[in-house]
C-alpha positions, 0 to 999 in steps of 0.5 A: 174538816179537811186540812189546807196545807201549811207550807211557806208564810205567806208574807214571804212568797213575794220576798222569794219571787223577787229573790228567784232567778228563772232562764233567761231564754224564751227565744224558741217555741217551747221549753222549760223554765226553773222556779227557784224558789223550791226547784221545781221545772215547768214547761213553757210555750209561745202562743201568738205573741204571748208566753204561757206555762203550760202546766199548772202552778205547783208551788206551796203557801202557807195558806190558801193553797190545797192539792186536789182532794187533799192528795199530794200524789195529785200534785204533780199532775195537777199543781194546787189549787189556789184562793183568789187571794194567794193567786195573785201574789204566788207567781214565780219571778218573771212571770204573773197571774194573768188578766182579763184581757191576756185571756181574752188576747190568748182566747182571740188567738185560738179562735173567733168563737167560743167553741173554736177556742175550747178545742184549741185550749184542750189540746194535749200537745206541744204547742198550746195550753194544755188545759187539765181537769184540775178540779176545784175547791169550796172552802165553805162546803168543804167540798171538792169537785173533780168529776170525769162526767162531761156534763158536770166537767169545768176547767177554771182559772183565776185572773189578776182582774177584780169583777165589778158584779159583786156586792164586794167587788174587792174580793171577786175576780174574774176567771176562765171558765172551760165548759165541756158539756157545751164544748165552749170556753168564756172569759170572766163571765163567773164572779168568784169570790177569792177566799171561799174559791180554789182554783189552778192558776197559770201564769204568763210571762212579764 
């Protein structure tokens, strides 16, 4: 059995974001902010009239969190994966884990249609989200899932927003799901379960 990283209490990651600072100036396009918490920069951009980082979170918890394959060296790519639980407290100061409907907003931003808005999410440039092949993490299987394979390819990342499908509705959030094999992308169509499921995590700003 695989170790999840044990980094900072948990009971401590809120106390932190709020004691953080992060630049003040979002008035461009595109730049970077600093987490303060651990030092650590990240890129940003505006999107219609929404902010978005545009690389994954990479900020270590004491549980709930696992780099890619156990991997520290894939961290800097990829950030970590994170359970729905921790998702939605581990956003730096000034920023936060994004609804539902943000993603909807962004994803109506991109496009009319699914399939526009696949294209414009995966576009590696500096103007738009830059969504990566981050992975994810089954706590129960123990399993790690990373394949190039078009077929079995999927991006997912957490939202703030609890799902109403589930026996446990407490427990499931929704997410965006990024499909490669049908070239399309969906907003909160998989009900995952917050403990068992490790996914990246972008944050929009407050």
């Amino acid at each position: 059995m695989m170790n999840i990283c044990s980094c900072q209490p948990a009971k401590e990651i809120a106390k932190q974001s709020e004691e953080s600072d992060t630049l003040k100036d979002y008035s461009g396009t595109s730049d970077y902010f600093i987490d303060e918490r651990d030092g650590k920069s990240y890129k940003w951009v505006r999107i219609g009239d929404q902010i978005w980082m545009a690389e994954n979170l990479a900020f270590k918890a004491d549980s709930g969190c696992v780099a890619l394959n156990n991997n520290k060296n894939n961290i800097k790519k990829y950030g970590y994966l994170y359970d729905g639980n921790i998702a939605q407290k581990i956003a730096p100061k000034g920023w936060h884990l994004p609804s539902k409907k943000e993603y909807e907003t962004l994803c109506n931003f991109f496009g009319n249609n699914m399939k526009e808005s696949f294209y414009s999410f995966k576009k590696l440039n500096s103007s738009t989200f830059n969504s990566l092949n981050s992975g994810r993490y089954n706590k129960k299987d123990d399993k790690f899932i990373h394949s190039f394979i078009k077929t079995f390819r999927i991006d997912i990342y957490w939202t703030s927003s609890l799902s109403s499908y589930s026996k446990d509705p407490s427990n499931c959030y929704h997410t965006l799901l990024i499909n490669y094999f049908r070239e399309i992308m969906l907003v909160g169509t998989l009900c995952n379960v917050a403990d068992n499921e490790y996914f990246p995590i972008r944050c929009i700003k407050d």
